[in-house]
N, C-alpha and C positions, 0 to 999 in steps of 0.2 A: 504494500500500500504506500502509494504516496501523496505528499501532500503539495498542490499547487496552488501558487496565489494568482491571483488576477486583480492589478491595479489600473485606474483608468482616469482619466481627466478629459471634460471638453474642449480645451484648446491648449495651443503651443506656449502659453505664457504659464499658466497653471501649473502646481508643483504634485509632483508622485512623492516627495518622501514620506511624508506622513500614513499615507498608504502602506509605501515598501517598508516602512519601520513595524506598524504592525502586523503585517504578514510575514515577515522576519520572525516577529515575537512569538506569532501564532504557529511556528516550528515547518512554515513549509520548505520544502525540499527546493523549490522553482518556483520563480515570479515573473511569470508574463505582464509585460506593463506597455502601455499605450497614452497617446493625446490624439485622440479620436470623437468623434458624436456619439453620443449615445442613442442620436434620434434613428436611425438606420443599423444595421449589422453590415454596410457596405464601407470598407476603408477598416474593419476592426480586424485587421490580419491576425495580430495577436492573440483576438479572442478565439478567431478560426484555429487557427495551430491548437491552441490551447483543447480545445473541445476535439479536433482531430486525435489528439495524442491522448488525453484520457483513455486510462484503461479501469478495467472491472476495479473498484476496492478503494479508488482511487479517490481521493478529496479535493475539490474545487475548493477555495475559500478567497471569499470578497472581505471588504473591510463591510460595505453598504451594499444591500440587494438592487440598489439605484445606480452602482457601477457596471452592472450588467445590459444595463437598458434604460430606456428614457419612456416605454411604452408598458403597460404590464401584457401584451400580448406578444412584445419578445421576450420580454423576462420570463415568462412563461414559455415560451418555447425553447427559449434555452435550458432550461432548469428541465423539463424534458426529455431533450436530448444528452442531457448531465446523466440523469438517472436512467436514462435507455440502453446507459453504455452499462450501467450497475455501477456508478461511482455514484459519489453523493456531494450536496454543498452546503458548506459550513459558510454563514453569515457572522463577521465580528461584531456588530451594533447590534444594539435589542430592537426589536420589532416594535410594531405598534400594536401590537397581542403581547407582551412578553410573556405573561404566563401560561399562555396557551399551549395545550403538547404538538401542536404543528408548527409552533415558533421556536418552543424548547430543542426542538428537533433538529430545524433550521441555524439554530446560532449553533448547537451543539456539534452539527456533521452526525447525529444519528442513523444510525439504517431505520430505513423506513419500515423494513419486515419485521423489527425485534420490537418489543411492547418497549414503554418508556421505563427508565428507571424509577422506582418509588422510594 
């Protein structure tokens, strides 16, 4: 299993550290990082690699589920094709559910198949 980050920003002036620091912190393996739209998935190569190269087990982790997309109908089709591979994504920010167990799940990088811990 491995763990990959994905940082992103909307333009060229805009700074990734703060990103790349906590996905650093957050033990991934590899950080895919971009200054791209988030309004499109067209120009996010990064993200393509990224989602190409995931394998089964594997952990996707954002800093913000908003760095994935600007739309929730590609955030959602990403996160999709995330879990169609059998990887899973780990969100660092609390949701606006936090204590929901499809949120808990989400920040945590849980498997979907395993019941939640109690």
């Amino acid at each position: 299993m491995k763990r990959y980050g994905y940082a992103r920003v909307s333009s060229l002036d805009q700074d990734l550290s703060i990103q790349r620091a906590a996905l650093k912190a957050a033990g991934c393996d590899l950080i895919r990082e971009e200054k791209a739209s988030g309004k499109s998935r067209q120009g996010r190569t990064e993200l393509q690699i990224l989602l190409d190269f995931v394998d089964e087990d594997d952990v996707i982790v954002v800093t913000k589920l908003d760095r994935l997309g600007r739309n929730l109908k590609d955030i959602l089709n990403i996160c999709a094709e995330i879990l169609d591979k059998g990887a899973r994504l780990q969100v660092l920010q609390s949701l606006a559910w936090p204590k929901s167990e499809v949120a808990q799940r989400i920040k945590n990088g849980d498997d979907a198949d395993e019941p939640p811990a109690r």
